[in-house]
HTML snippet that shows the backbone in 3Dmol.js (N, CA, C, O; Angstrom):
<script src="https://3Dmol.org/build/3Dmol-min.js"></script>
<div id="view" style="width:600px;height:400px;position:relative"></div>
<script>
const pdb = `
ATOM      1  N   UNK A   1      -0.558  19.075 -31.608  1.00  0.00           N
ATOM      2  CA  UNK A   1      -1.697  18.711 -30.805  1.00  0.00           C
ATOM      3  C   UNK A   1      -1.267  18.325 -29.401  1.00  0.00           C
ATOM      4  O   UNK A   1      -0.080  18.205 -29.098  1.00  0.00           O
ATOM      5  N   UNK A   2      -2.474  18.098 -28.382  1.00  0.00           N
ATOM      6  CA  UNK A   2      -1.956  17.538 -27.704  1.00  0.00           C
ATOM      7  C   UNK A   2      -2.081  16.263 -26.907  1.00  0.00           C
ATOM      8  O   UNK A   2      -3.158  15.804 -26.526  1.00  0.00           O
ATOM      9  N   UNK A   3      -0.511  15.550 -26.613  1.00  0.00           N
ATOM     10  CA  UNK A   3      -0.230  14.366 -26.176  1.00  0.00           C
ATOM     11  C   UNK A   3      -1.005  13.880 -24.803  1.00  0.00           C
ATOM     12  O   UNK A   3      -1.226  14.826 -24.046  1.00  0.00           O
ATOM     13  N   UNK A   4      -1.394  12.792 -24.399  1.00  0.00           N
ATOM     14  CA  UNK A   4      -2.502  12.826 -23.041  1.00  0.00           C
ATOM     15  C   UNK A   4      -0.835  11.993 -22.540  1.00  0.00           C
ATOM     16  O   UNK A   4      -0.139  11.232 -23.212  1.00  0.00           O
ATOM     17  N   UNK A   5      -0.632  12.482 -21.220  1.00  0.00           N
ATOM     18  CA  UNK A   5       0.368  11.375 -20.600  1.00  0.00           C
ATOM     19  C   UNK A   5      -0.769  10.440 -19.384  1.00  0.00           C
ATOM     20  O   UNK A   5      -1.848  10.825 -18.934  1.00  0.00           O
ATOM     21  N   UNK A   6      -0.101   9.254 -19.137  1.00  0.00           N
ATOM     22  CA  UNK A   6      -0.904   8.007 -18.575  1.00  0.00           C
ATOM     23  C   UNK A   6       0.402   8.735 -16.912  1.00  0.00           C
ATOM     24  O   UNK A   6       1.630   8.753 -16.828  1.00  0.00           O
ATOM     25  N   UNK A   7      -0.680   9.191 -15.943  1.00  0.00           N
ATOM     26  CA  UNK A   7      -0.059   8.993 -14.599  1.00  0.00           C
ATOM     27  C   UNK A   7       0.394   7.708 -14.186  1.00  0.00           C
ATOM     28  O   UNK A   7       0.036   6.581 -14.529  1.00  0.00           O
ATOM     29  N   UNK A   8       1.081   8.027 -13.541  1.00  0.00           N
ATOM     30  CA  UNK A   8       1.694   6.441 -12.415  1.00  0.00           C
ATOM     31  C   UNK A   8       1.039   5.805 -11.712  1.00  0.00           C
ATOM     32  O   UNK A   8       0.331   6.499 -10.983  1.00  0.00           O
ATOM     33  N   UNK A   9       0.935   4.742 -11.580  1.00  0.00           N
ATOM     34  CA  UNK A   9      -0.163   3.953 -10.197  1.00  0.00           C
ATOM     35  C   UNK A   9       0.605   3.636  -9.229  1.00  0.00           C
ATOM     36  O   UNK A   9       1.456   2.789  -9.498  1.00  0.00           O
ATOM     37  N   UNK A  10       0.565   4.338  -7.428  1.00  0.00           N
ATOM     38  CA  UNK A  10       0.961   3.942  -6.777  1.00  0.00           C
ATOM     39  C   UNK A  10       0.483   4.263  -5.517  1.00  0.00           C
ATOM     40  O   UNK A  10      -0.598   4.844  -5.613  1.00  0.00           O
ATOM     41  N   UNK A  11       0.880   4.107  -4.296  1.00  0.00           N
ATOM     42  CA  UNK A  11       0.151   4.426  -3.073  1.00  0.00           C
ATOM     43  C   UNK A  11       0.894   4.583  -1.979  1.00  0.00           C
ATOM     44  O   UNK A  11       2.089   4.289  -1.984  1.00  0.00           O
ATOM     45  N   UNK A  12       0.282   5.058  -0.926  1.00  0.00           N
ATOM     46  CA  UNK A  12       1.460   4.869   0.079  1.00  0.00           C
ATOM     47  C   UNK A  12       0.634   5.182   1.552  1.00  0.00           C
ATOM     48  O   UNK A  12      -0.484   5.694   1.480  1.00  0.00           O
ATOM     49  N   UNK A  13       1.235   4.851   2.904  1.00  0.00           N
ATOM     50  CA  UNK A  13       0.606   4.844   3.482  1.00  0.00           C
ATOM     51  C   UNK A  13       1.826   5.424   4.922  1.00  0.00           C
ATOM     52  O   UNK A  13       3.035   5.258   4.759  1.00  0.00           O
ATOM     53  N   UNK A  14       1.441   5.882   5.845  1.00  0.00           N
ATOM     54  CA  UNK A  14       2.442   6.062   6.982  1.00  0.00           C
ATOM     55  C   UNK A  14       2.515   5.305   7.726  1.00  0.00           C
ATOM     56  O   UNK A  14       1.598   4.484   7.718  1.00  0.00           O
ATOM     57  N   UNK A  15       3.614   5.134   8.778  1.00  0.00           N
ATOM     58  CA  UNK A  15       3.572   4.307   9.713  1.00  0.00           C
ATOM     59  C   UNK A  15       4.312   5.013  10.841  1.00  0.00           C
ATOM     60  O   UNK A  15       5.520   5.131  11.046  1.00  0.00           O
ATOM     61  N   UNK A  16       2.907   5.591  11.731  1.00  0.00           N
ATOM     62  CA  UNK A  16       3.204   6.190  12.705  1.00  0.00           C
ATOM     63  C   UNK A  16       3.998   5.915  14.060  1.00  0.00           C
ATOM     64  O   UNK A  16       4.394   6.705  14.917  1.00  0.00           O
ATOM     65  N   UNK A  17       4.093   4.583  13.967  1.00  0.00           N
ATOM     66  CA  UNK A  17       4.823   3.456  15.251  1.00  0.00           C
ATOM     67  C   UNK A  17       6.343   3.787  14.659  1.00  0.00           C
ATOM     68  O   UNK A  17       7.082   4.247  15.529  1.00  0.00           O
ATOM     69  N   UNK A  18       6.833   3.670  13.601  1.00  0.00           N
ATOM     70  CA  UNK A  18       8.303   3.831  13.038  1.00  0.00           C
ATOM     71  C   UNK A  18       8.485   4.812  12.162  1.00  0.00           C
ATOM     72  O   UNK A  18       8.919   4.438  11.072  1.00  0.00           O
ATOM     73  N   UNK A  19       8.234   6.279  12.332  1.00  0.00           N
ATOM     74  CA  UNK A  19       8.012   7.195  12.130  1.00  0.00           C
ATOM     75  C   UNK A  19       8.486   6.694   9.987  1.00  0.00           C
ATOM     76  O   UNK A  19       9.464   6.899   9.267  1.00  0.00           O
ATOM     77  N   UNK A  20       7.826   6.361   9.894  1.00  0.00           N
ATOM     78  CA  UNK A  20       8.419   6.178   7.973  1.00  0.00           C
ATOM     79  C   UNK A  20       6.951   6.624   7.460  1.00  0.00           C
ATOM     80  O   UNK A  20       5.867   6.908   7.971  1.00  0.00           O
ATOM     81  N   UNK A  21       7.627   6.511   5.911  1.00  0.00           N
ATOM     82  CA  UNK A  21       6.308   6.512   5.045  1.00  0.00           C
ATOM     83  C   UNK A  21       7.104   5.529   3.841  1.00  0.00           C
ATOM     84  O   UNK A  21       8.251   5.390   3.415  1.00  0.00           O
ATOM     85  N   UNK A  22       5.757   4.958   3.589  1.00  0.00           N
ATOM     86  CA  UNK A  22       6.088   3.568   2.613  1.00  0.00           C
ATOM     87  C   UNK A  22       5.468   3.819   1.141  1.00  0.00           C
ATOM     88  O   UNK A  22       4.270   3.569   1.006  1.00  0.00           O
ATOM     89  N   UNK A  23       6.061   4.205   0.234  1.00  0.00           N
ATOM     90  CA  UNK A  23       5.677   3.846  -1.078  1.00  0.00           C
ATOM     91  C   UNK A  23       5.403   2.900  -2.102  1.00  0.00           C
ATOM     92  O   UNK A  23       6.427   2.286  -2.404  1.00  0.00           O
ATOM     93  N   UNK A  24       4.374   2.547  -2.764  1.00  0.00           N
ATOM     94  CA  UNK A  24       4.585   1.415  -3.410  1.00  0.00           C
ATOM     95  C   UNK A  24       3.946   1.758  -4.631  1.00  0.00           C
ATOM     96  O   UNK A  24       2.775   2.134  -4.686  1.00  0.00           O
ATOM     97  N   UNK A  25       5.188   1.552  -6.251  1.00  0.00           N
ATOM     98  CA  UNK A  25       4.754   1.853  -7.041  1.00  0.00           C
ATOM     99  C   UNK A  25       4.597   0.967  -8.281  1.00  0.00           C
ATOM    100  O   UNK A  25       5.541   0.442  -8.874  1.00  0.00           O
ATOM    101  N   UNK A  26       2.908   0.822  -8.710  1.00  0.00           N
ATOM    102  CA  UNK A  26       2.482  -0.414  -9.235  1.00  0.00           C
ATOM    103  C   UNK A  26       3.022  -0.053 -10.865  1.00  0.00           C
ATOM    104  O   UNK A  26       3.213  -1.047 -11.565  1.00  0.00           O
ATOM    105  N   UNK A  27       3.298   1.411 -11.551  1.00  0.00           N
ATOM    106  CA  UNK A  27       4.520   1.597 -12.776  1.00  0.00           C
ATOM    107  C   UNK A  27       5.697   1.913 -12.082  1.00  0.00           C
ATOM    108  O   UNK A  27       5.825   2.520 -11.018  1.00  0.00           O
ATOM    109  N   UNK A  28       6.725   1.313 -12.989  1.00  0.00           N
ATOM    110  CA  UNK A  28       7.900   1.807 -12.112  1.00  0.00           C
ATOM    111  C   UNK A  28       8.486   3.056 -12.824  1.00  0.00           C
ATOM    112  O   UNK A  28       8.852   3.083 -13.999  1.00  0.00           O
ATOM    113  N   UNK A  29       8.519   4.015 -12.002  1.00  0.00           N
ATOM    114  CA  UNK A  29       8.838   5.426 -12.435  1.00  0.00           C
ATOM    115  C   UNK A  29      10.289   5.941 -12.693  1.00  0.00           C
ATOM    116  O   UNK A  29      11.159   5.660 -11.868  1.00  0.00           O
ATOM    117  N   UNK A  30      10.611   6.730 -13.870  1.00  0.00           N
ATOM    118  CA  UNK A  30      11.691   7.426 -14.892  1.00  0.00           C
ATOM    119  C   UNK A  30      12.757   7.076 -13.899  1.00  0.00           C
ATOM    120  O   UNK A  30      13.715   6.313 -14.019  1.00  0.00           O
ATOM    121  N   UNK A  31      12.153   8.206 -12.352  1.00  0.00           N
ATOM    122  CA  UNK A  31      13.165   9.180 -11.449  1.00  0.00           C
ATOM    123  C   UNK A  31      11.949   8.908 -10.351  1.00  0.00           C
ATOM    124  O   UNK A  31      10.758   8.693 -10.575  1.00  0.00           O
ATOM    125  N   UNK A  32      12.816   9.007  -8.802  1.00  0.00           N
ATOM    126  CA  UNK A  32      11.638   8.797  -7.758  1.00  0.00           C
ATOM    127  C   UNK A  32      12.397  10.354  -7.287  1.00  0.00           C
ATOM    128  O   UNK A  32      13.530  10.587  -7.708  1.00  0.00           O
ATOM    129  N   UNK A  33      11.794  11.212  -6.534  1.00  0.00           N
ATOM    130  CA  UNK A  33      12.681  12.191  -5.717  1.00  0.00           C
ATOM    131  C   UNK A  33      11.575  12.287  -4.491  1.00  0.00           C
ATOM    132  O   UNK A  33      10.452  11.791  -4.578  1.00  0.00           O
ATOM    133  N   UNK A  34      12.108  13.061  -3.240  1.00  0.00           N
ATOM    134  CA  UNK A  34      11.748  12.849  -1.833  1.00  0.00           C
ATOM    135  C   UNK A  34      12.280  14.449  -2.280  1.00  0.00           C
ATOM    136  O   UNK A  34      13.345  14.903  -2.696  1.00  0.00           O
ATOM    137  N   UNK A  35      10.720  15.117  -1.904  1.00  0.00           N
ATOM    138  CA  UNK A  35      10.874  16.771  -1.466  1.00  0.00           C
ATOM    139  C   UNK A  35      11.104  17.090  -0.529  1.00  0.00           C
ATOM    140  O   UNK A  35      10.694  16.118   0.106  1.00  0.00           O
ATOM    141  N   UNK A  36      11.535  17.849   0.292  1.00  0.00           N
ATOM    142  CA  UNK A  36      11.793  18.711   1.781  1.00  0.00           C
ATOM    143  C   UNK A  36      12.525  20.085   2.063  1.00  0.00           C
ATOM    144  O   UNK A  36      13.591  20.541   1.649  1.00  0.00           O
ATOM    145  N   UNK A  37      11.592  20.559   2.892  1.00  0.00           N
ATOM    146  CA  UNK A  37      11.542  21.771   3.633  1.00  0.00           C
ATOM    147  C   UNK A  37      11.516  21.731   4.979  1.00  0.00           C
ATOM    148  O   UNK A  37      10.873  20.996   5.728  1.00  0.00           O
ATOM    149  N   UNK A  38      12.356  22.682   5.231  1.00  0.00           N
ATOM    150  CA  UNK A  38      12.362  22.678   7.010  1.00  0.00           C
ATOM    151  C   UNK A  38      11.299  24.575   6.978  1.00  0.00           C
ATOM    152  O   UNK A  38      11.430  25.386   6.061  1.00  0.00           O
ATOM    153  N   UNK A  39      10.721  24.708   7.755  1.00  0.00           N
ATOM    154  CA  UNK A  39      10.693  26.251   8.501  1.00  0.00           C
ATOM    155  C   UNK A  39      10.410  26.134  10.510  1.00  0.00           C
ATOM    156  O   UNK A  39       9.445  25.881  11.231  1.00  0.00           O
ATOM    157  N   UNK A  40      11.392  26.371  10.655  1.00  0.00           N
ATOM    158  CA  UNK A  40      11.002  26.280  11.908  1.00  0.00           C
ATOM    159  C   UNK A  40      10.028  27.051  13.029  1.00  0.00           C
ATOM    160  O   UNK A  40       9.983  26.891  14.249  1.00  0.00           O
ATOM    161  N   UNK A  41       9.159  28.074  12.037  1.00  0.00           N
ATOM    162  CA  UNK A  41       8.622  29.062  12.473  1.00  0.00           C
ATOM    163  C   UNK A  41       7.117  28.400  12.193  1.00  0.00           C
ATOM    164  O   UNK A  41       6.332  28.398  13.142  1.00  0.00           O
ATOM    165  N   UNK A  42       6.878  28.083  11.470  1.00  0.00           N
ATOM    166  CA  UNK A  42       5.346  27.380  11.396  1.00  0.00           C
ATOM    167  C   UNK A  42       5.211  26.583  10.463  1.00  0.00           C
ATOM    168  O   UNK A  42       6.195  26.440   9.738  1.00  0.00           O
ATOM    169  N   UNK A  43       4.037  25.836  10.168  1.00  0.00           N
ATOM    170  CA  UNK A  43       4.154  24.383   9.764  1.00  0.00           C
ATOM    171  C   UNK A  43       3.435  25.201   8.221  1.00  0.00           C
ATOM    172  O   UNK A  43       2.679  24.431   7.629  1.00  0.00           O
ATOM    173  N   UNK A  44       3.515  25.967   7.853  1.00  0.00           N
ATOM    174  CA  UNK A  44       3.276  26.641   6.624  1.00  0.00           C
ATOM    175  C   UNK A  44       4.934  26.335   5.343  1.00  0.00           C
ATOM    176  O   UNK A  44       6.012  26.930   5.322  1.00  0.00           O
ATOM    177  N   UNK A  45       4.578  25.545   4.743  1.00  0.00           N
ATOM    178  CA  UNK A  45       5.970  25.072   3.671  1.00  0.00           C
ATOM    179  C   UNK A  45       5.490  25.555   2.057  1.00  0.00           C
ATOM    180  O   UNK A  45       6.114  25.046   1.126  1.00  0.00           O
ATOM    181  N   UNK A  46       4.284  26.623   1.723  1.00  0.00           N
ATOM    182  CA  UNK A  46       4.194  27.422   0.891  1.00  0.00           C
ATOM    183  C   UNK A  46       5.342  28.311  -0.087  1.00  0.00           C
ATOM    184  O   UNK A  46       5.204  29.497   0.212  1.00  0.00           O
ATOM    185  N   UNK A  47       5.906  28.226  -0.640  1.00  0.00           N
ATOM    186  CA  UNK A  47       6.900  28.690  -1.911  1.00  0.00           C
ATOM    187  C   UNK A  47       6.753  30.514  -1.441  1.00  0.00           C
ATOM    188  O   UNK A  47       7.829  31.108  -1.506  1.00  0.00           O
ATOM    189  N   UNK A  48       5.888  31.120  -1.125  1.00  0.00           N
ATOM    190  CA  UNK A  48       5.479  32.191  -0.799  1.00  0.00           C
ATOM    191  C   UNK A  48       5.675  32.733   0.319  1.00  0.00           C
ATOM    192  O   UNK A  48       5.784  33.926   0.600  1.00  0.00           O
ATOM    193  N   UNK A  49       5.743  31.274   1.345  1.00  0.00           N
ATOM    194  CA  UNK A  49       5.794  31.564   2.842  1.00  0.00           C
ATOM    195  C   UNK A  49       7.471  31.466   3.203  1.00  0.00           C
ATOM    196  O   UNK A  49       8.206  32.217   3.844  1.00  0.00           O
ATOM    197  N   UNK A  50       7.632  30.625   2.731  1.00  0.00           N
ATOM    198  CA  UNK A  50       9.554  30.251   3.155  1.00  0.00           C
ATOM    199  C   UNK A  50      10.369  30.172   2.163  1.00  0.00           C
ATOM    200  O   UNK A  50      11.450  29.590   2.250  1.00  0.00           O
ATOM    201  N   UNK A  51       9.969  30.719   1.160  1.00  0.00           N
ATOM    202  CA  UNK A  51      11.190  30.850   0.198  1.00  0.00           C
ATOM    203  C   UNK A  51      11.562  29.821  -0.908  1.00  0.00           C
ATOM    204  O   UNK A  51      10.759  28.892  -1.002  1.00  0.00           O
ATOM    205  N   UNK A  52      12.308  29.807  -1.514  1.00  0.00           N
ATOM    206  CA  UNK A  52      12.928  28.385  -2.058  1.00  0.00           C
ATOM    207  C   UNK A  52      13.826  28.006  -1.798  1.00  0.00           C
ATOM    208  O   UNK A  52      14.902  28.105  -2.388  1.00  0.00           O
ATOM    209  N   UNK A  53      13.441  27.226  -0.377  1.00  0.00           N
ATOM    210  CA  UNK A  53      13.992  26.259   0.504  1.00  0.00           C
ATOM    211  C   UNK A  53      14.042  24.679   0.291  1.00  0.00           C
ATOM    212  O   UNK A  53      14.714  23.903   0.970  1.00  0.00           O
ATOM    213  N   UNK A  54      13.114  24.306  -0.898  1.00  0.00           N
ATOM    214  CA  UNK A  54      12.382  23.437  -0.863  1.00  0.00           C
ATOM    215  C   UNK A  54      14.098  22.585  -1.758  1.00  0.00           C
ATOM    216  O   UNK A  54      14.691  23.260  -2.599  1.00  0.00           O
ATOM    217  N   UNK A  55      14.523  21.426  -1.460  1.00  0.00           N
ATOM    218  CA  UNK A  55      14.848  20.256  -2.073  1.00  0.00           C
ATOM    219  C   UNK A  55      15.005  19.084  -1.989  1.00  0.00           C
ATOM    220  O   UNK A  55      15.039  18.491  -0.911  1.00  0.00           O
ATOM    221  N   UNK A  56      15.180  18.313  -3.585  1.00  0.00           N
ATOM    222  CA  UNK A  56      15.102  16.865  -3.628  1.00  0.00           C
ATOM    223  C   UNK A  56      16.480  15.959  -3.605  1.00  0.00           C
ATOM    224  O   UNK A  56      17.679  16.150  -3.811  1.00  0.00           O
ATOM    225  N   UNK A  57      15.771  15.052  -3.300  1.00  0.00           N
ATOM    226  CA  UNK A  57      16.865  13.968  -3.289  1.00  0.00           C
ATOM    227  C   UNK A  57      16.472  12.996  -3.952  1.00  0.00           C
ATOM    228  O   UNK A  57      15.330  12.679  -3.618  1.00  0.00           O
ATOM    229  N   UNK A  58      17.069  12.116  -5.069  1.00  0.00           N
ATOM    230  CA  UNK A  58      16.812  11.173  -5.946  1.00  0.00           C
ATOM    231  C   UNK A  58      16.533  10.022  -4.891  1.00  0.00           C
ATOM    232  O   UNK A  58      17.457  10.137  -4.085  1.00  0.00           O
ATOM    233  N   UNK A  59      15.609   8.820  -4.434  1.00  0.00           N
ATOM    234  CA  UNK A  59      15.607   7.973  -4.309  1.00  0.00           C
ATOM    235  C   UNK A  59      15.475   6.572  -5.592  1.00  0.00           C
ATOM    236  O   UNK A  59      15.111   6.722  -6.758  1.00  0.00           O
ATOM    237  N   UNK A  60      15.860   5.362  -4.977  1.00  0.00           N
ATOM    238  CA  UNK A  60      16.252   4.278  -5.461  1.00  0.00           C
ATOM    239  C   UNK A  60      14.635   3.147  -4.903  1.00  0.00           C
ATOM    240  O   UNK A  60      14.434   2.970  -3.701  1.00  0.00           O
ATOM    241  N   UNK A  61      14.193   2.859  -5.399  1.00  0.00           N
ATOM    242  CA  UNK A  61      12.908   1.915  -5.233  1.00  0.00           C
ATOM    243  C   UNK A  61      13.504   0.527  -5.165  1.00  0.00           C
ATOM    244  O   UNK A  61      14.486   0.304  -5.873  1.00  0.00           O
ATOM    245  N   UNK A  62      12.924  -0.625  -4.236  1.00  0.00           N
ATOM    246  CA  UNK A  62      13.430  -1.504  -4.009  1.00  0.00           C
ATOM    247  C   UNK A  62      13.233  -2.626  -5.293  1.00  0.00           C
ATOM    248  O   UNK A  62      12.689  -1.958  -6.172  1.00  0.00           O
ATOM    249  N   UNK A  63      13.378  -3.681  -5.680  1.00  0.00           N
ATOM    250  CA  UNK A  63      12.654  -4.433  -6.965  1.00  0.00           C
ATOM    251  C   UNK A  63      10.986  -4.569  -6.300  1.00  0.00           C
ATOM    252  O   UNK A  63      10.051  -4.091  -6.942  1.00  0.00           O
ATOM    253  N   UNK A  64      10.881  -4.887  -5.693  1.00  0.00           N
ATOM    254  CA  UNK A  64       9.365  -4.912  -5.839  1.00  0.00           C
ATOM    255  C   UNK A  64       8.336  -3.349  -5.678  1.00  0.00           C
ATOM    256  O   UNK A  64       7.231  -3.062  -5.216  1.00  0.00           O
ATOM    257  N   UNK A  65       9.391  -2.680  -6.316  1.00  0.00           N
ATOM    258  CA  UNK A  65       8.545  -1.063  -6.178  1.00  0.00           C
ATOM    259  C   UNK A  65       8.436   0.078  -5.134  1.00  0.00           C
ATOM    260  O   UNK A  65       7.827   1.122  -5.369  1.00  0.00           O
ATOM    261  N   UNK A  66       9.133  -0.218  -3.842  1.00  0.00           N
ATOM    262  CA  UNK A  66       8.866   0.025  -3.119  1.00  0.00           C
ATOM    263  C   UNK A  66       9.749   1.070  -2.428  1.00  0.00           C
ATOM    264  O   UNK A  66      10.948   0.852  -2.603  1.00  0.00           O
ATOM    265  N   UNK A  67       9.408   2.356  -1.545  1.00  0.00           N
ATOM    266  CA  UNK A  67      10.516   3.162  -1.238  1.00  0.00           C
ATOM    267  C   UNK A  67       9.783   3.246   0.094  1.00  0.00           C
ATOM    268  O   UNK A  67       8.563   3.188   0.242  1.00  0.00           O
ATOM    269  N   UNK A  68      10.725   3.395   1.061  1.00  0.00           N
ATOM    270  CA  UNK A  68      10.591   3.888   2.602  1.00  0.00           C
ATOM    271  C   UNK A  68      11.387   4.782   2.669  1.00  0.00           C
ATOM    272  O   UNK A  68      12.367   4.986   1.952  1.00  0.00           O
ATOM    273  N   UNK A  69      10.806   5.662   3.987  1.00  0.00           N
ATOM    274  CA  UNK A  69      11.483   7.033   3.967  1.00  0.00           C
ATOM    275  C   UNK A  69      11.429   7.157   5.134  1.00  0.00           C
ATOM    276  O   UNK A  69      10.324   6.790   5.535  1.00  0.00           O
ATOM    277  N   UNK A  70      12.272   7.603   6.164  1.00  0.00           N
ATOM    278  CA  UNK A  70      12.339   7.762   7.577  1.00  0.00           C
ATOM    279  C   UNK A  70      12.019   9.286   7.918  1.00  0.00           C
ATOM    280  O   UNK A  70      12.018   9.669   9.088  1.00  0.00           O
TER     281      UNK A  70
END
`;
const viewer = $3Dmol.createViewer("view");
viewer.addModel(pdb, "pdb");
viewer.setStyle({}, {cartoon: {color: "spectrum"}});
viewer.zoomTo();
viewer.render();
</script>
């Protein structure tokens, strides 16, 4: 049959003054990873459009849940 999984609760918001983005996660999750793609040709980052370019990097969440990303 099938199993229902319970998503994560968390949020995040940018901060355009210190170019970051701030995560904050109210379950604390397995594995955190930070996706990225560069194309320098247009702001199109589609699997179709640029390839599989796309990778992660494991991040580390602070104790109170929290990840920043520059």
């Amino acid at each position: 049959g099938h199993v229902a999984q319970v998503l994560p609760r968390f949020d995040w918001r940018v901060n355009w003054d210190r170019g970051e983005i701030v995560v904050h996660a109210q379950d604390r999750p397995v594995k955190t990873l930070l996706w990225q793609a560069a194309n320098p040709k247009t702001r199109d980052f589609r699997l179709e459009t640029i390839g599989s370019t796309w990778t992660s990097t494991e991040q580390t969440l602070d104790t109170d849940g929290r990840l920043t990303v520059r």
